[in-house]
N, C-alpha and C positions, 0 to 999 in steps of 0.2 A: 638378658645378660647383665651381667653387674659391673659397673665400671667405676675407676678415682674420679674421672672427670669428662661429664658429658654437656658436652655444647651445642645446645638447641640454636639454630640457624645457621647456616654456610657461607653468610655473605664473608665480607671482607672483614669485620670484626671478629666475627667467630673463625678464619681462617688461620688468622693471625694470631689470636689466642691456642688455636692449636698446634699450629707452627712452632711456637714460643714450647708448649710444654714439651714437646714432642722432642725437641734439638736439644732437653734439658738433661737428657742422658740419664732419667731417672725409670726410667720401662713402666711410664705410666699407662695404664688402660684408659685409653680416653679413644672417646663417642663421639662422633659430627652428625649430629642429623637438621635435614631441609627438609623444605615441604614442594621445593621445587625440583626440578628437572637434575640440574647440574648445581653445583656450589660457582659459587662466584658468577653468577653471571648476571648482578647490575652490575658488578665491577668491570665485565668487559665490556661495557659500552661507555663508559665515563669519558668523559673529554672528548667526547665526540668518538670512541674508539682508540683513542691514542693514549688512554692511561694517566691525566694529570693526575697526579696523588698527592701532592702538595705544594706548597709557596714558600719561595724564599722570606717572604714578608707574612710569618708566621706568629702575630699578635693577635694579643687575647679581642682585639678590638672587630675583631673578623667573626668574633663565636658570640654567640645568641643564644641565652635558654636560663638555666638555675647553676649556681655557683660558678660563676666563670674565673673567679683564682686558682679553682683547683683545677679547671679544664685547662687553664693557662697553663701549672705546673706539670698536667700532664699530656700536651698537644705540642706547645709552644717552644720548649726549648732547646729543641734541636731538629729543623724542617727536614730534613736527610733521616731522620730516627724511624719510619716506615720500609723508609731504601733496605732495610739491614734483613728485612722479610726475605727479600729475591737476590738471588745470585746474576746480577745486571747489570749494566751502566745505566746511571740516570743521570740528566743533564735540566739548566733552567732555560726558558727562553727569556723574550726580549723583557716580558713583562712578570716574570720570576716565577713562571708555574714550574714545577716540577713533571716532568716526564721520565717513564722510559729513553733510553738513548735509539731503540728500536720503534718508538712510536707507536705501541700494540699494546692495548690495554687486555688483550684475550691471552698475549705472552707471559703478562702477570697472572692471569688465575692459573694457568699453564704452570708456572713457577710454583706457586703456592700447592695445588693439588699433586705436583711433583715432590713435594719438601714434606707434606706430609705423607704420601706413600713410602717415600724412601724410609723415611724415620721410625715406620713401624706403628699407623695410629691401628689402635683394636676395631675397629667398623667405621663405615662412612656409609649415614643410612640416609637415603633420596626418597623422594615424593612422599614422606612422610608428617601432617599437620601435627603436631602436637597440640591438646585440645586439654590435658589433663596433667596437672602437677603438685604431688602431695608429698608429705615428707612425716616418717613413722622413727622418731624417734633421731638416729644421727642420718638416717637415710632416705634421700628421695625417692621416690618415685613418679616414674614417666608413661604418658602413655598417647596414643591418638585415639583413645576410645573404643576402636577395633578389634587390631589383633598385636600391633606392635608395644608391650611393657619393656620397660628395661628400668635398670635401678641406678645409684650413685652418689657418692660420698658428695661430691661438687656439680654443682649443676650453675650451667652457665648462658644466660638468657640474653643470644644475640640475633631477636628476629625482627629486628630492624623496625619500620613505623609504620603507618598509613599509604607513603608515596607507593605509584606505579604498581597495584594490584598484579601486574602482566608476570612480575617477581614473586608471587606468592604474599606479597606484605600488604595484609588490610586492615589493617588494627586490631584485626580479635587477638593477638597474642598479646596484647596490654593484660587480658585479663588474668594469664598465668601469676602473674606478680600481685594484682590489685586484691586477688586472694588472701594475699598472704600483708596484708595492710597498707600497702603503697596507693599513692595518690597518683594520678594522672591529670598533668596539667593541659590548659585548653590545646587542641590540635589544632593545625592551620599547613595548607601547603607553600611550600616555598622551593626557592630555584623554579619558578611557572611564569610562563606566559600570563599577562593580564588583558585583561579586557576594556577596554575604555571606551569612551563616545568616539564617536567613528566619522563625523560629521563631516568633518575638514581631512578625514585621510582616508575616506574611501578609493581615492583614483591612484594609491600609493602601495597597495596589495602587492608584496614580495621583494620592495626595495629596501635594498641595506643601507644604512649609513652611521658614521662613527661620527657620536654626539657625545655633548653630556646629559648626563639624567638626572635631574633632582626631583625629591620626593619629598612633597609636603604634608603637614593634617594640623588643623585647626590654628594653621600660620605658622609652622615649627618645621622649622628642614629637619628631615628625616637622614637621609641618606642623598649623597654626590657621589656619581659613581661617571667613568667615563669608559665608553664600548661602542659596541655594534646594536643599533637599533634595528630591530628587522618590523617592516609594517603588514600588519595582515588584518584580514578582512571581519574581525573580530577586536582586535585593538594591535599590541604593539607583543613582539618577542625578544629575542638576542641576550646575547653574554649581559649588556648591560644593566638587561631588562629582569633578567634574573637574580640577578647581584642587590637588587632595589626588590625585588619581590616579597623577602621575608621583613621587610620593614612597610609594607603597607600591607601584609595579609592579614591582620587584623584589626585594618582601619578603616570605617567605611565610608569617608569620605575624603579620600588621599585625593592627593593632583600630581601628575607629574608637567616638571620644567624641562624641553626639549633643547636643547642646546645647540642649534646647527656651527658647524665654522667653528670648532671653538678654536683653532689655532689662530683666529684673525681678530680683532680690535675692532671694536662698531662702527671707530672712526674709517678703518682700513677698509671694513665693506662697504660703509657710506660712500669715499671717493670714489668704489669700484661701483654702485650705482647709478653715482653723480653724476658719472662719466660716460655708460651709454644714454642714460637718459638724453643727457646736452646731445652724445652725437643721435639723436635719434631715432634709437629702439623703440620695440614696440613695448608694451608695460608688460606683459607674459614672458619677456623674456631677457629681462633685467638680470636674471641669477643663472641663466644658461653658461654653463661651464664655471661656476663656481658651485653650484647644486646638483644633481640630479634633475634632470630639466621638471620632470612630475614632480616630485620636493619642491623646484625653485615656483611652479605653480600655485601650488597649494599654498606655498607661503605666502605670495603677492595677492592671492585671491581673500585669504586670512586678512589680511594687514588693510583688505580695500585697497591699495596700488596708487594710492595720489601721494602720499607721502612716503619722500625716502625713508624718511627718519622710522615713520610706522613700518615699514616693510625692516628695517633693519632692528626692531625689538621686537616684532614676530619673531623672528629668525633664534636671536637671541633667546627668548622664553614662547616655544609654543607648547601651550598647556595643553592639556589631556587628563580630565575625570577620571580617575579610575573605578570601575564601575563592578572589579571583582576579579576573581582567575579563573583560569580552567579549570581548574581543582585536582585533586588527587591523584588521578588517572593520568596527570601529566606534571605534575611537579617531580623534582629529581629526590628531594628529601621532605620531611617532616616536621615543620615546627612547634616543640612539643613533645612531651611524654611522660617517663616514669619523672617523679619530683627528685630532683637533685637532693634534696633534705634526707629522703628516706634511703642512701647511700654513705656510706665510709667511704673514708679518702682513697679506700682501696674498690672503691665502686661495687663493694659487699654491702644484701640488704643489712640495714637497721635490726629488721624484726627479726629474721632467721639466719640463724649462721650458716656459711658456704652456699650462700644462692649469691651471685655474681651477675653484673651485668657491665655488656659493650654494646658499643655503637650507636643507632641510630635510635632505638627503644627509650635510650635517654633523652630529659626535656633538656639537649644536647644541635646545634645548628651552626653550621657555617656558612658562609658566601659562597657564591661561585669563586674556582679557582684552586679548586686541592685541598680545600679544609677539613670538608665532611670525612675525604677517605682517610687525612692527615689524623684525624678524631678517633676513626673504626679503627684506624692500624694501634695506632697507640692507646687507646682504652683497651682493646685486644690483649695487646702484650703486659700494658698495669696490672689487670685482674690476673694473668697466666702468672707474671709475677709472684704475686700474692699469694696464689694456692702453690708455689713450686713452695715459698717461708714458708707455709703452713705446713706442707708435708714433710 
């Protein structure tokens, strides 16, 4: 079949790209093809299932990767600018992430695959790898090498990165683009669980707590991020752990700084020591009911336990080597990809006219906290932009 505009991958960038041309009232022929199951579906599991899709604290200082002005210009200046996708309430919580008002990330692909049936897209083609992308003249050509050809004026490459293979994304579709002269910048996972020396938190497997986390490499704070630590029998996970992960997944010899208590003063938990010690206590359980009592162990066993002072700068900075990730199969995105350089402001290649790309494919990255979808949605809608001037 021959179509204006055909968008290779279903995630959330490519949805939203189609969304956009689709509502544009022009009766374009436009193509959705995945290589997975259903379209949208790392988006319904985001935020734990609840759909964050962006941050009210929506600066460039949050994105990671090549040209971050122009990701700024087009992510940054208006955190609500994704919301305009689904016909919903969406609302911030305490700490500015955006959600649905419904708290159902599955309600949004729900939405999106509804917006685009209504609107009339020409095909939505599933379990389809695209393996093949040539272009004779003004017109592409597509193919998975099989049985599935299709042709198109615009062709729009949003099949996302390396992360979570479980989605269909393993990095071979870097190659469709690198064909055609784009570079690919190093790959690395992030938003993942790391691994660290486990020495001093083995007896701590599945305990949560809200620290801060600093991340250092060769004496340089990296990243200060403040969350939910989760300890496991591999090293350390949690919001805050991923927030901090794309700033040490290409350093191999990071540390992290654990931060217990941070709403107290050293002085504050020194007296709070001082004070069972004088009455008596035993030294294991000096931080019982200011810690997690396996926490407040671990700490006092750390520090050696004769000194307050030492127990309360353990506490303060207990380190942890970072010793690597899980890797790809468990990070939420990709840091890393096609080169920012080899893109127009309109996220059109360099080399060939009307090849387009969104989302995650770009050496393109955010924090946890809404950025990444905040990126797919609005890189989405730039390039549908683009090709609605051009037509």
């Amino acid at each position: 079949m021959n179509y204006d505009v055909l968008i290779i991958g279903g995630g959330a960038s490519g949805l939203a790209c189609a969304v956009r041309l689709l509502k544009s009232g022009n009766k374009l022929r436009v193509g959705l093809i995945d290589a997975g199951d259903r379209f949208g579906k790392k988006l319904s599991a985001t935020g734990n299932g609840q759909g964050n899709i962006s941050n009210l604290d929506m600066s460039c200082g949050h994105f990671h990767g090549g040209n971050i002005p122009l990701v700024e210009k087009i992510a940054c200046a208006d955190p609500y600018a994704g919301t305009e996708l689904f016909d919903c309430l969406f609302e911030a919580d305490e700490k500015g992430r955006i959600y649905p008002s419904g708290r159902q990330a599955s309600a949004l692909v729900d939405s999106l695959n509804k917006n685009i049936c209504l609107s009339g897209i020409t095909a939505r083609i599933l379990n389809c790898k695209i393996t093949r992308l040539n272009k004779t003249g003004d017109v592409f050509e597509v193919s998975d090498g099989v049985k599935q050809h299709e042709t198109a004026k615009y062709v729009v490459l949003c099949t996302g990165g390396k992360a979570q293979k479980q989605f269909r994304t393993d990095g071979s579709s870097y190659s469709l683009a690198q064909k055609f002269g784009h570079k690919l910048t190093p790959l690395y996972p992030s938003l993942v669980q790391l691994k660290t020396e486990t020495k001093y938190i083995r007896t701590l497997k599945g305990i949560r707590a809200d620290c801060v986390v600093s991340a250092y490499a060769d004496g340089q704070l990296l990243k200060k991020v403040r969350g939910d630590v989760i300890f496991t029998d591999y090293g350390v996970s949690g919001n805050a752990v991923f927030s901090i992960s794309s700033y040490v997944a290409d350093k191999p010899e990071a540390m992290l700084s654990i931060e217990f208590l941070p709403d107290f003063t050293e002085r504050e938990i020194e007296d709070s020591i001082s004070a069972r010690k004088i009455a008596g206590w035993e030294t294991t359980e000096l931080l019982s009911g200011s810690l997690h009592n396996q926490i407040g162990r671990a700490v006092i066993g750390r520090s050696g336990g004769a000194s307050v002072k030492d127990i309360v700068k353990t506490i303060k900075n207990f380190t942890l080597p970072v010793l690597g990730t899980l890797g790809f199969d468990y990070a939420q995105v990709t840091r890393g990809g096609i080169d920012m350089d080899g893109v127009t402001d309109d996220l059109e290649s360099k080399f060939v006219r009307n090849l387009f790309f969104a989302g995650e494919i770009l050496d393109v990255d955010g924090d946890c906290g809404g950025y990444n979808l905040q990126w797919a949605f609005t890189s989405g809608t730039t390039v549908a932009n683009a090709i609605l001037k051009r037509i």
